[in-house]
MISEGU-294286 format. One record per residue (C-alpha): z, x, y. Coordinates in nm, 4 decimals. Example, Ala and Ser with C-alpha at 12.3 -4.5 7.8 and 13.67 -1.06 7.14 Angstrom:
! MISEGU-294286
@zz: 0.7800 | xx: 1.2300 | yy: -0.4500
@zz: 0.7140 | xx: 1.3670 | yy: -0.1060
END
This chain:
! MISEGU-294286
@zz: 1.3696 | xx: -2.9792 | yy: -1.8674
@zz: 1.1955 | xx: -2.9346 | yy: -2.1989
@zz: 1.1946 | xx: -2.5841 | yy: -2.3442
@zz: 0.9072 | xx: -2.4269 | yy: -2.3387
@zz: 0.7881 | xx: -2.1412 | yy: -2.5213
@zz: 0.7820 | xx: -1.7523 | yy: -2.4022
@zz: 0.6286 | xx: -1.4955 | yy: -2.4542
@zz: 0.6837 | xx: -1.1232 | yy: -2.4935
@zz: 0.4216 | xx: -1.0109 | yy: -2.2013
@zz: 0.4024 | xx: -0.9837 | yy: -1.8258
@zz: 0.1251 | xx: -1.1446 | yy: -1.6072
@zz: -0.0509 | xx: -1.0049 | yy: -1.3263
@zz: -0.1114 | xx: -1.2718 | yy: -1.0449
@zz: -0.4467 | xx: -1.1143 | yy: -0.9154
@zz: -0.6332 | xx: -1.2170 | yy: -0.5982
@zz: -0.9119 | xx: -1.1404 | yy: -0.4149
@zz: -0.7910 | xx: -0.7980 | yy: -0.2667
@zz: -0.7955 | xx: -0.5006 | yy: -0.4773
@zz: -0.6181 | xx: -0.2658 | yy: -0.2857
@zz: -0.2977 | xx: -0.5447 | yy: -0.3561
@zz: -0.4467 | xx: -0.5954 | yy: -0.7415
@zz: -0.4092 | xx: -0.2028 | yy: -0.7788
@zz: -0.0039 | xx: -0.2157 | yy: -0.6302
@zz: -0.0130 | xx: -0.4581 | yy: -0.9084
@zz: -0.1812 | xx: -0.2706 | yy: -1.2307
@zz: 0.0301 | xx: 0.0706 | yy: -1.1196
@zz: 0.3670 | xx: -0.1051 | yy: -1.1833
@zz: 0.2756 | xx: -0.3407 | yy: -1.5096
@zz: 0.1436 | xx: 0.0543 | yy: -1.6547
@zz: 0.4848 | xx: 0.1704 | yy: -1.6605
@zz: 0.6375 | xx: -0.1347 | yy: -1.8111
@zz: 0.7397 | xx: -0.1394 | yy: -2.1925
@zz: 0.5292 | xx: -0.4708 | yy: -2.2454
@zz: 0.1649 | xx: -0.5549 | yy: -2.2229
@zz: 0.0327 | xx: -0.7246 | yy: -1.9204
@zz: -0.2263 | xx: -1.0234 | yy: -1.8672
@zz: -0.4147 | xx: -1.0191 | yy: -1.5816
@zz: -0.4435 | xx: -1.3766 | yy: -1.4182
@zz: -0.7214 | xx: -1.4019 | yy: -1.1831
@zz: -0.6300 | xx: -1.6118 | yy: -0.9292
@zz: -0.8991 | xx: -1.8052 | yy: -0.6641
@zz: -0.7714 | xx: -1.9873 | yy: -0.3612
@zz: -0.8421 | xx: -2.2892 | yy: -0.1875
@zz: -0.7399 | xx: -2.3140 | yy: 0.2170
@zz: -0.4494 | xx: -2.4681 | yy: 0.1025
@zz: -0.3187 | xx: -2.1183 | yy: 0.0392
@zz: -0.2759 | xx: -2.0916 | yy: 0.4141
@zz: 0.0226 | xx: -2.3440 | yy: 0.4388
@zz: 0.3638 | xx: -2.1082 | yy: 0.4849
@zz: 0.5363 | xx: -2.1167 | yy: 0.1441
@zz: 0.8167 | xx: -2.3306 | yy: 0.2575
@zz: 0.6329 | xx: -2.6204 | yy: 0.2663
@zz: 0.4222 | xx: -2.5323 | yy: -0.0915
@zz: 0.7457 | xx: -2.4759 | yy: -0.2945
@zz: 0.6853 | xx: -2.4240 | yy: -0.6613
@zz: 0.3309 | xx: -2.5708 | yy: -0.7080
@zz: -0.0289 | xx: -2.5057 | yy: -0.8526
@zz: -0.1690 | xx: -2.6751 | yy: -0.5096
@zz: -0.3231 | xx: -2.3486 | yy: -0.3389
@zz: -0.5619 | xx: -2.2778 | yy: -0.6782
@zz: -0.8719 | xx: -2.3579 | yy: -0.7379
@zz: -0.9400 | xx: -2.5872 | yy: -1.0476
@zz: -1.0809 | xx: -2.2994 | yy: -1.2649
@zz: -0.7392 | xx: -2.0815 | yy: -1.1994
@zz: -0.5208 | xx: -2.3421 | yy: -1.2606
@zz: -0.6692 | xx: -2.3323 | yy: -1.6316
@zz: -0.5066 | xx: -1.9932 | yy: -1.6833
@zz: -0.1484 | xx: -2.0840 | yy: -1.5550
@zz: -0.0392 | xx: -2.3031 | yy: -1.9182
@zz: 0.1877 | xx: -2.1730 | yy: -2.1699
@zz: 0.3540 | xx: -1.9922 | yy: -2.3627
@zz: 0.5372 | xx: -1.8664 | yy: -2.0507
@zz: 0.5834 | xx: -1.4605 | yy: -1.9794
@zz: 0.8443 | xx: -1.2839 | yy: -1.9726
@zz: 0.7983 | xx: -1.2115 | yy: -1.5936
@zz: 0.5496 | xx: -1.2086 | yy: -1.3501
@zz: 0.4447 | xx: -0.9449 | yy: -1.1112
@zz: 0.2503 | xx: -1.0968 | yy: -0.7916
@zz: 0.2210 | xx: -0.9529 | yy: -0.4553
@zz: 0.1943 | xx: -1.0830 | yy: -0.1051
@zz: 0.2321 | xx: -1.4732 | yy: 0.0340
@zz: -0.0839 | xx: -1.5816 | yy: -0.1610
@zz: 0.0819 | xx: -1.5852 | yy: -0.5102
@zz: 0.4533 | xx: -1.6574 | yy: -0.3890
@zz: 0.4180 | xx: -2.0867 | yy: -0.5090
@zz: 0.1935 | xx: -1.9691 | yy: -0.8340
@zz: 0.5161 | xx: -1.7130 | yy: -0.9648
@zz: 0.7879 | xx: -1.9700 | yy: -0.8658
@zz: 0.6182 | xx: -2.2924 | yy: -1.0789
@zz: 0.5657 | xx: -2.0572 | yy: -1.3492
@zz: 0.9413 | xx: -1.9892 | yy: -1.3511
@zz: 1.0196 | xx: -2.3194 | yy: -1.3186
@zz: 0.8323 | xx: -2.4328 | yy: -1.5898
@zz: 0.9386 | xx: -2.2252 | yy: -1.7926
@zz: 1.3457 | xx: -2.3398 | yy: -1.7442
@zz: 1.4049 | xx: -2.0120 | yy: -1.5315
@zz: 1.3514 | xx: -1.7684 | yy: -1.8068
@zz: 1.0611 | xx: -1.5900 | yy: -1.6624
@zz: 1.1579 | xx: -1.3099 | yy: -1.4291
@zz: 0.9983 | xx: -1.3228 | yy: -1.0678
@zz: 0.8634 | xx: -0.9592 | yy: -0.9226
@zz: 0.6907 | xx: -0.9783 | yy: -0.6113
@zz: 0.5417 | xx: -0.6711 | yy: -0.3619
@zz: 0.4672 | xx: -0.6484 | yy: -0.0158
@zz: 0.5828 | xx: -0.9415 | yy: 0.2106
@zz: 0.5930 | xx: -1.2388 | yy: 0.0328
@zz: 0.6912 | xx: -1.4646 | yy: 0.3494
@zz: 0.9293 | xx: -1.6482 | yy: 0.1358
@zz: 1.2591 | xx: -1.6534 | yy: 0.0696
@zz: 1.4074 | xx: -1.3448 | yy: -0.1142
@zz: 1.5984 | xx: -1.5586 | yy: -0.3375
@zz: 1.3170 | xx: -1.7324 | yy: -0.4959
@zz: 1.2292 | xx: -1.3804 | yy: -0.6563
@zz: 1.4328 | xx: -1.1497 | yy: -0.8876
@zz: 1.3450 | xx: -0.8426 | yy: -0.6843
@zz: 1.1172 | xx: -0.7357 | yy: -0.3906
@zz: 0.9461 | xx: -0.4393 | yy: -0.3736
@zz: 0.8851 | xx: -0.3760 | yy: -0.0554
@zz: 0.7284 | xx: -0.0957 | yy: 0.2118
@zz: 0.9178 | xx: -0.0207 | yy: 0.5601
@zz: 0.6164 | xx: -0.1048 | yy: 0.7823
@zz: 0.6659 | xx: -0.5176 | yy: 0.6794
@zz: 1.0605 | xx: -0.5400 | yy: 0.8008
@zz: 1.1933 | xx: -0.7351 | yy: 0.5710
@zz: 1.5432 | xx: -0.8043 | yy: 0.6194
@zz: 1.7714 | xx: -0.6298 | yy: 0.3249
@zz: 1.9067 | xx: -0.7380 | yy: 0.0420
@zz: 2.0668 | xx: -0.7225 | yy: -0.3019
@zz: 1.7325 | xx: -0.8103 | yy: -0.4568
@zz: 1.5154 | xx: -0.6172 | yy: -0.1749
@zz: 1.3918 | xx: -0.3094 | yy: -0.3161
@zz: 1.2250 | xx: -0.0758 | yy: -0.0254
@zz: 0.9904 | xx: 0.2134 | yy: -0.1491
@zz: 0.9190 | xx: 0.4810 | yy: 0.1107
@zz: 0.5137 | xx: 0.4487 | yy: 0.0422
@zz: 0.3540 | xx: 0.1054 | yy: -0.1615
@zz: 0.2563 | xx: 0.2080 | yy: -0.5259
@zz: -0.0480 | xx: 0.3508 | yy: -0.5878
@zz: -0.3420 | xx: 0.2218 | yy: -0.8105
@zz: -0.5410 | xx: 0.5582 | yy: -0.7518
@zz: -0.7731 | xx: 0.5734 | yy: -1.1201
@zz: -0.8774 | xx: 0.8861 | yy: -1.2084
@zz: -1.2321 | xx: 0.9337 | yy: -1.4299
@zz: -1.2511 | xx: 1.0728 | yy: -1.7369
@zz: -1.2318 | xx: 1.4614 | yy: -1.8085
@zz: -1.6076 | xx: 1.5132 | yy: -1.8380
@zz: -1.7071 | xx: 1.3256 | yy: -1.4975
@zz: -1.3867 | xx: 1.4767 | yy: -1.3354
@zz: -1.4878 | xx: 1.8336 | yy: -1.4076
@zz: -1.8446 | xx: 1.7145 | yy: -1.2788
@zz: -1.7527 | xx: 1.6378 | yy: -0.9507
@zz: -1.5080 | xx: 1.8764 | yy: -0.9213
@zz: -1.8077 | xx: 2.1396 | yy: -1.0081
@zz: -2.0551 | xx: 1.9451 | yy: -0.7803
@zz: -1.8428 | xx: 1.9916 | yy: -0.4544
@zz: -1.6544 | xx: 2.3309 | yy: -0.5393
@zz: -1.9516 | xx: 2.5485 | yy: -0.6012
@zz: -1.9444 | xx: 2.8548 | yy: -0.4267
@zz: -1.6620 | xx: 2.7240 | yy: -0.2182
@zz: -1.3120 | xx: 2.9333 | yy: -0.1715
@zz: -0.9656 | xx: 2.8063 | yy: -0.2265
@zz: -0.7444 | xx: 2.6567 | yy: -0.0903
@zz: -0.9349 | xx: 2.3184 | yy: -0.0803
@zz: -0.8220 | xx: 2.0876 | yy: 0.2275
@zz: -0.9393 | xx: 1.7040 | yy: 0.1341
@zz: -0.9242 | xx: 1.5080 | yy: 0.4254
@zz: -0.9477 | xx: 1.1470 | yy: 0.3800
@zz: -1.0776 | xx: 0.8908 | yy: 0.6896
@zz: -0.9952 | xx: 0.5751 | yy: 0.6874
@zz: -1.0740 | xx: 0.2849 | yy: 0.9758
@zz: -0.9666 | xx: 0.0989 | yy: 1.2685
@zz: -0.6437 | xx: -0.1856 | yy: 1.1590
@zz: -0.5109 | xx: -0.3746 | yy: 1.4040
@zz: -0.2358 | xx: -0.1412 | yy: 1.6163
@zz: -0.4621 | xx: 0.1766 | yy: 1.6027
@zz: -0.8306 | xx: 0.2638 | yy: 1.6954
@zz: -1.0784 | xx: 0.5529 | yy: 1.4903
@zz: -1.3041 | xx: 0.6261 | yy: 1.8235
@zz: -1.5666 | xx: 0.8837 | yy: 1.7931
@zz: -1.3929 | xx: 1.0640 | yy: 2.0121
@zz: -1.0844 | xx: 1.0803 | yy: 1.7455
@zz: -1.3372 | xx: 1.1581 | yy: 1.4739
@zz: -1.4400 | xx: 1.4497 | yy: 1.6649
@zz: -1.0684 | xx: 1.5927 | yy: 1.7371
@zz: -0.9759 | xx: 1.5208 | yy: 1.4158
@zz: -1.3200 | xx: 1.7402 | yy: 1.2441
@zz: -1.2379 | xx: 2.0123 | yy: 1.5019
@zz: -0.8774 | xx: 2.0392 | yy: 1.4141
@zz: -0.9492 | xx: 2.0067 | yy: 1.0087
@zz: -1.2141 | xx: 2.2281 | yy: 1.0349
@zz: -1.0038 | xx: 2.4822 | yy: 1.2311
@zz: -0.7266 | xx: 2.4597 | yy: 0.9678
@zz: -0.9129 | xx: 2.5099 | yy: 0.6687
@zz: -1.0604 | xx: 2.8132 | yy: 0.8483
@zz: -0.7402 | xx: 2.9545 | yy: 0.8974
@zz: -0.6343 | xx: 2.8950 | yy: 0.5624
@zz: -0.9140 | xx: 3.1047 | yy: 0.4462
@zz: -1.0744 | xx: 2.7993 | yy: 0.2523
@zz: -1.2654 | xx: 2.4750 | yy: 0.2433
@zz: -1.2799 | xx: 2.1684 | yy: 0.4301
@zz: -1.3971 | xx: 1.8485 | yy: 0.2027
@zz: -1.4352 | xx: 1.4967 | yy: 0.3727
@zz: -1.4474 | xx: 1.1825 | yy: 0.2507
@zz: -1.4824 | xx: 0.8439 | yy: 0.4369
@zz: -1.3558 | xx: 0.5057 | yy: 0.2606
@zz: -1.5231 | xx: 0.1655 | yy: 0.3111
@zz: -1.3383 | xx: 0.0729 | yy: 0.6287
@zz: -1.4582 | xx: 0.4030 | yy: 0.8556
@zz: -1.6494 | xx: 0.2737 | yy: 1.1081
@zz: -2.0092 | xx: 0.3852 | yy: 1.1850
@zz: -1.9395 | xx: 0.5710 | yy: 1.4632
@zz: -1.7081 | xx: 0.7579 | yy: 1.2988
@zz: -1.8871 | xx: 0.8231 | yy: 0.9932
@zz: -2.2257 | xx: 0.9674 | yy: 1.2186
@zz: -1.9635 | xx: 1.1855 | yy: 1.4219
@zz: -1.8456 | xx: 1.3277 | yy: 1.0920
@zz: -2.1841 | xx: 1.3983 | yy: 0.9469
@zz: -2.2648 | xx: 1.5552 | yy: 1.2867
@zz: -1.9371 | xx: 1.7731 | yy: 1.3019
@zz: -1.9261 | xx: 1.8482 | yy: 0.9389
@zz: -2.2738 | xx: 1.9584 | yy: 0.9516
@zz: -2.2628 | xx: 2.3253 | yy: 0.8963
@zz: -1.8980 | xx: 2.4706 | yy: 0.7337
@zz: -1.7607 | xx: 2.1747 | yy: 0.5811
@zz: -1.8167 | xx: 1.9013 | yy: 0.3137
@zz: -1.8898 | xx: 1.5444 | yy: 0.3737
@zz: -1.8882 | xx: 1.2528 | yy: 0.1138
@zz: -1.9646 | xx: 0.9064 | yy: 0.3307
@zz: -1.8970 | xx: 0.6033 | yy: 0.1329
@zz: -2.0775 | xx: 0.4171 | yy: -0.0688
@zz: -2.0942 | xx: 0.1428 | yy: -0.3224
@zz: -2.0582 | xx: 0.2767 | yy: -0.6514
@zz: -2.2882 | xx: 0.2241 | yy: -0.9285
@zz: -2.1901 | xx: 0.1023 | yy: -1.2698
@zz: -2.1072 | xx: 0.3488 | yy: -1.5013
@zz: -2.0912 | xx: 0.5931 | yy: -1.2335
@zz: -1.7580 | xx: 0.7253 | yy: -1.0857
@zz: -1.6133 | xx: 0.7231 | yy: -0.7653
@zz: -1.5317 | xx: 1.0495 | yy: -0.6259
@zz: -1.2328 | xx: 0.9921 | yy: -0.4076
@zz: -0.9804 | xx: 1.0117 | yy: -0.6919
@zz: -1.1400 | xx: 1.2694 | yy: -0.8399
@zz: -1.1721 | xx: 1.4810 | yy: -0.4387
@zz: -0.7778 | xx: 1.3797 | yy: -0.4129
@zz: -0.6952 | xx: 1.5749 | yy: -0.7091
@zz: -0.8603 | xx: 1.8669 | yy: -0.6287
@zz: -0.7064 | xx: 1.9537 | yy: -0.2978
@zz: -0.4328 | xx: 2.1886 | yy: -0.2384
@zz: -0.3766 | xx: 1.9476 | yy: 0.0671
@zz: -0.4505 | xx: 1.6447 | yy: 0.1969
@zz: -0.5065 | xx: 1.5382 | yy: 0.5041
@zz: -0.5103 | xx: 1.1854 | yy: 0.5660
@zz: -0.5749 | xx: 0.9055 | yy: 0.8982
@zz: -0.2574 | xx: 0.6810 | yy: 1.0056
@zz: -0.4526 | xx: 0.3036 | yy: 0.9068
@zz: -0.3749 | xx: 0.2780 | yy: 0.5911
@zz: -0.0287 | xx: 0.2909 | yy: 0.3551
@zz: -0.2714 | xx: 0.2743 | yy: 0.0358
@zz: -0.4678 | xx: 0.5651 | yy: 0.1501
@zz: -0.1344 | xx: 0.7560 | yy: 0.2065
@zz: 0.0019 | xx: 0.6363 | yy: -0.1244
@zz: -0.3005 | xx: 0.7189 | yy: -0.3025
@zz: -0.2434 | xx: 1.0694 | yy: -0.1431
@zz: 0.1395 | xx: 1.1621 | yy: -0.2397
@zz: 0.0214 | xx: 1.0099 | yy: -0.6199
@zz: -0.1490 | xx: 1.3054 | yy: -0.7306
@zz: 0.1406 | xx: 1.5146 | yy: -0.5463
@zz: -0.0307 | xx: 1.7424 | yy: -0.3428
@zz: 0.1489 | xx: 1.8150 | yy: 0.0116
@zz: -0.0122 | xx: 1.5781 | yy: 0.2689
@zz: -0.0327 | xx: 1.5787 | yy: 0.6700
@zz: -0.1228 | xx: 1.2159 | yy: 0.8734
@zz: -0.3584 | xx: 1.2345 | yy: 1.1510
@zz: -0.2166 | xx: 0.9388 | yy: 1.4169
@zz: -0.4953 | xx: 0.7396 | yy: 1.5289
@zz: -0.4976 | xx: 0.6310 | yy: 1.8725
@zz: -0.2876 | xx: 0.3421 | yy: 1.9581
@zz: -0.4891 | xx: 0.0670 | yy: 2.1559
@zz: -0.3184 | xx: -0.2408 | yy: 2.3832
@zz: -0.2943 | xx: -0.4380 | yy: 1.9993
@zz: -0.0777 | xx: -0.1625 | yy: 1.9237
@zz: 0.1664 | xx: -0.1811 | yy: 2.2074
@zz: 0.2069 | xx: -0.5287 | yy: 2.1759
@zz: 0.3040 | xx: -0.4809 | yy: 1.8632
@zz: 0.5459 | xx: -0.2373 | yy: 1.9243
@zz: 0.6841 | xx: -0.4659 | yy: 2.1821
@zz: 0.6888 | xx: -0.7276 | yy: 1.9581
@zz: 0.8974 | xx: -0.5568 | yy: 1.6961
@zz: 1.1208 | xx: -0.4160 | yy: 1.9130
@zz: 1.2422 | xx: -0.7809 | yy: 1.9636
@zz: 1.2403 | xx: -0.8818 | yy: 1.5975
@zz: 1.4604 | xx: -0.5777 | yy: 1.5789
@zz: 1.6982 | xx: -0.6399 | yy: 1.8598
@zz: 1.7001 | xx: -0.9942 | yy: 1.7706
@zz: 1.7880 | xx: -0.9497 | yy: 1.3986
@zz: 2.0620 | xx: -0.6919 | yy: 1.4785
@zz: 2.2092 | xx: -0.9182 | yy: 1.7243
@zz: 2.1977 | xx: -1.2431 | yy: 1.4266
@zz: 2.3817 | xx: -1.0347 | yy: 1.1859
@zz: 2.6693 | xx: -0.9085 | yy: 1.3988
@zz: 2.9269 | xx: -1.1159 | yy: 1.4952
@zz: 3.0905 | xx: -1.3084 | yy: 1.7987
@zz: 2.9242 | xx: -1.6134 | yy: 2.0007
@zz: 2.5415 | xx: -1.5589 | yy: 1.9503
@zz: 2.6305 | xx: -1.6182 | yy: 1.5420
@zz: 2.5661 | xx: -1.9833 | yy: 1.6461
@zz: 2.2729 | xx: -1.9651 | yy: 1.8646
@zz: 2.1330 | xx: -1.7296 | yy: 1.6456
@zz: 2.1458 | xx: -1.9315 | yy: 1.3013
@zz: 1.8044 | xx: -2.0656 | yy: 1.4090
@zz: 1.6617 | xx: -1.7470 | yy: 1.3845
@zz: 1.8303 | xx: -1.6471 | yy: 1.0736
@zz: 1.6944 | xx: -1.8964 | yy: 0.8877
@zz: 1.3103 | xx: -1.8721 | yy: 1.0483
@zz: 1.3524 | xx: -1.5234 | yy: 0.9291
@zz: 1.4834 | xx: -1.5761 | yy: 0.5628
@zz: 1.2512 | xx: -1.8298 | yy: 0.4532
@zz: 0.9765 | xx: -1.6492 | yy: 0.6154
@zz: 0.8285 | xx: -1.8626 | yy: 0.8700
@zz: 0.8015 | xx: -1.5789 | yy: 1.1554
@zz: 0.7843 | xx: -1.2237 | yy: 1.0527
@zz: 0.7829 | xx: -0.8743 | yy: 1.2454
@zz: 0.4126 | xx: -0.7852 | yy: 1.2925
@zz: 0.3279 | xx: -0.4745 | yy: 1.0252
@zz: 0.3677 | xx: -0.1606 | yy: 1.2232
@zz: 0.2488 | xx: 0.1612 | yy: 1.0256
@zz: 0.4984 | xx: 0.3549 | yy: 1.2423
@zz: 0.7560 | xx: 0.2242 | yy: 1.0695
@zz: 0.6622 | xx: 0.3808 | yy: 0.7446
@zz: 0.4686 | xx: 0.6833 | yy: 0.8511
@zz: 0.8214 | xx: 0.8114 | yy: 1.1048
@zz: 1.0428 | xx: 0.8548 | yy: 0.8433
@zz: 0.7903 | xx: 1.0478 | yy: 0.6086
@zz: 0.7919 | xx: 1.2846 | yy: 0.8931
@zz: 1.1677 | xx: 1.3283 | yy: 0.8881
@zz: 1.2598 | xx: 1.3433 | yy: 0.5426
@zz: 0.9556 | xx: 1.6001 | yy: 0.5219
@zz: 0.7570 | xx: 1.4269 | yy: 0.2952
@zz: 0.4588 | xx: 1.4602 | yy: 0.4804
@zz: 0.3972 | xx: 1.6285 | yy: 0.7874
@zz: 0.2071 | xx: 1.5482 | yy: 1.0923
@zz: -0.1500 | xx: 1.6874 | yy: 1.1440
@zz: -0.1800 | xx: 1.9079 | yy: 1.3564
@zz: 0.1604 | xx: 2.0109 | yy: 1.3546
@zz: 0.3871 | xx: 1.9310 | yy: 1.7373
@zz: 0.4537 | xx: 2.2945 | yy: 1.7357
@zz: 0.2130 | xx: 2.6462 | yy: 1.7038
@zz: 0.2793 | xx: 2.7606 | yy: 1.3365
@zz: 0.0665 | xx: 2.9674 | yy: 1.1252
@zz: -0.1535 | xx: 2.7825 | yy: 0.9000
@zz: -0.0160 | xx: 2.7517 | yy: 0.5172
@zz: -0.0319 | xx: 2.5351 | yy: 0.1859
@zz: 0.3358 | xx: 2.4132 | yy: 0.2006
@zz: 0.5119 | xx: 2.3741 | yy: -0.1423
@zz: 0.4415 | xx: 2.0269 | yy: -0.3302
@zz: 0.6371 | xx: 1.7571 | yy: -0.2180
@zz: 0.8176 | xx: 1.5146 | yy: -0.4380
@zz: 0.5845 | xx: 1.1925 | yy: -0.4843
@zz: 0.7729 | xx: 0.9380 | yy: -0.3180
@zz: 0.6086 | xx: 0.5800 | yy: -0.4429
@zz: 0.7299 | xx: 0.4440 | yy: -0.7623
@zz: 1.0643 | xx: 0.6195 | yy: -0.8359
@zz: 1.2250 | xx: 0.6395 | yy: -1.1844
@zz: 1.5104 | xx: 0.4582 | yy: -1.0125
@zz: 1.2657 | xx: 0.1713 | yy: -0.8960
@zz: 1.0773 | xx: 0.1263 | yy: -1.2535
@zz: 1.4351 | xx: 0.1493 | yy: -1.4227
@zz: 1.5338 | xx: -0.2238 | yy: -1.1916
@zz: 1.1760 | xx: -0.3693 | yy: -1.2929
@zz: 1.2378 | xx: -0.3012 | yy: -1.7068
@zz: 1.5923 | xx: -0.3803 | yy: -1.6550
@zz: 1.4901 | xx: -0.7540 | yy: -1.5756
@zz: 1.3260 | xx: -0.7459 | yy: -1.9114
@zz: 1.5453 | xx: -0.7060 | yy: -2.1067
@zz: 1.7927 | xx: -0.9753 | yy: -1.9576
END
């Protein structure tokens, strides 16, 4: 193969999800090289499981395909299945120099990449190149210092510490924000922050449901603060980031990992609110439960290694998968004390417990992605 070219940068395989093209920007702003954002636009052929697309251009849409030429990076930071053929002929064209980083659940094989970063609620099988993070990175953007002391002014005012920010997210598919949840959930927040002696701030995101939003608004009423959602307009800031930083705490719904991520960033101690779990959910949980038994039972050893090998290899290259379960990722938050549950299983007196460490993108983790560079 001819010898192409590289260059000293690393490109950003962006898609039409920003809560994915934020995972993305969070990691490439630690990196000791600048990074070039690619933005990528799919056709439907971007629904064919990777196995079958190999290393090819034959997902994109004409106008992205212009942007994939050389010189060829130094690596390439992509994230989900979506990307997985894009950042594999990119390596190959360039003769295998390009380093391959990919987050989430690729549904490929973990070899094609130099390192996963991964989140416990995908099950990925281990390995040497499978990095798991406790909580996905977070892309949370602060505003400047004028419009952060703004809104910080706006919804303090006349308001006593300590500040509780409780975030509200929406229904996924395992769990269910009811109006009947929103309205525990206000009570209970409500109730804390008046033991604490302070103030109750809500926000909803994009994803709350109507419902739950008009339950807020009705609960939040008198005693409390609450921000609904909605679109921001240009040169305007958003005030989630900016509500985030100002808590002492944050409580936050069981949906989302980006939510929670977003909330251990700015390393304030947070509590999860579980949602209700619907029929979607305990299918799930079934359903996992036999990816797990099943996977246990292919890497052990006797006469089901045989039988099994089917399996295996469905499962490394990515055709079936464990359905995401949230569980998996919010349960051990719980007991490494990381986060705690909201409200608590046990009476306790109401407190602001001491900071947690932020548990997303570790030194440890950003030392493996720079290390790649410099091979």
């Amino acid at each position: 193969m001819e010898k192409q070219s590289q260059e000293d940068c690393v490109w950003l395989l962006l898609g039409p999800r920003s809560g994915d093209n934020a995972q993305i920007r969070s990691i490439a702003a630690h990196l000791e090289m600048p990074g070039v954002e690619k933005h990528l636009t799919y056709n439907p052929l971007h629904m064919v499981p990777n196995v079958f697309k190999g290393a090819s251009l034959l997902s994109l849409r004409p106008a992205a395909r212009e942007e994939i030429r050389p010189p060829w990076p130094r690596m390439v930071i992509g994230v989900g299945k979506r990307s997985v053929a894009i950042a594999r002929y990119i390596r190959e064209k360039s003769g295998g120099r390009t380093r391959l980083v990919q987050l989430g659940r690729p549904r490929a094989h973990r070899d094609h990449f130099d390192l996963v970063v991964t989140t416990p609620q995908y099950g990925l099988l281990p390995g040497e190149n499978v990095l798991e993070l406790p909580v996905p990175p977070s892309g949370l953007s602060m505003p400047d210092d004028e419009d952060l002391k703004e809104i910080h002014t706006k919804f303090t005012a006349g308001r006593p510490r300590p500040y509780v920010i409780l975030v509200a997210g929406g229904s996924n598919s395992t769990a269910i924000f009811t109006a009947q949840a929103a309205q525990n959930l206000a009570r209970l927040a409500q109730q804390h922050a008046n033991d604490l002696g302070g103030s109750l701030i809500a926000v909803a995101s994009p994803r709350t449901p109507q419902s739950v939003v008009e339950t807020l608004h009705r609960e939040f009423s008198a005693g409390a603060t609450f921000v609904p959602w909605r679109p921001v307009a240009k040169g305007q800031s958003n005030p989630y980031a900016a509500l985030l930083s100002l808590g002492d705490e944050i409580i936050v719904t069981s949906d989302s990992a980006s939510m929670i991520a977003d909330a251990f960033s700015v390393n304030k101690p947070v509590k999860i609110f579980q949602l209700p779990v619907g029929w979607q959910g305990r299918f799930t949980a079934s359903v996992s439960a036999i990816f797990n038994r099943f996977d246990r039972l292919a890497g052990g050893a006797g006469g089901l290694i045989l039988f099994l090998a089917p399996w295996r290899g469905l499962r490394a290259c990515g055709l079936i998968n464990p359905p995401r379960q949230m569980e998996l990722l919010i349960k051990p938050l719980f007991d490494n004390a990381l986060a705690q549950p909201f409200p608590p299983p046990q009476s306790e007196a109401a407190r602001v417990v001491e900071n947690p460490e932020n548990p997303g993108v570790s030194t440890d983790s950003l030392r493996r992605i720079i290390s790649l560079l410099k091979e």
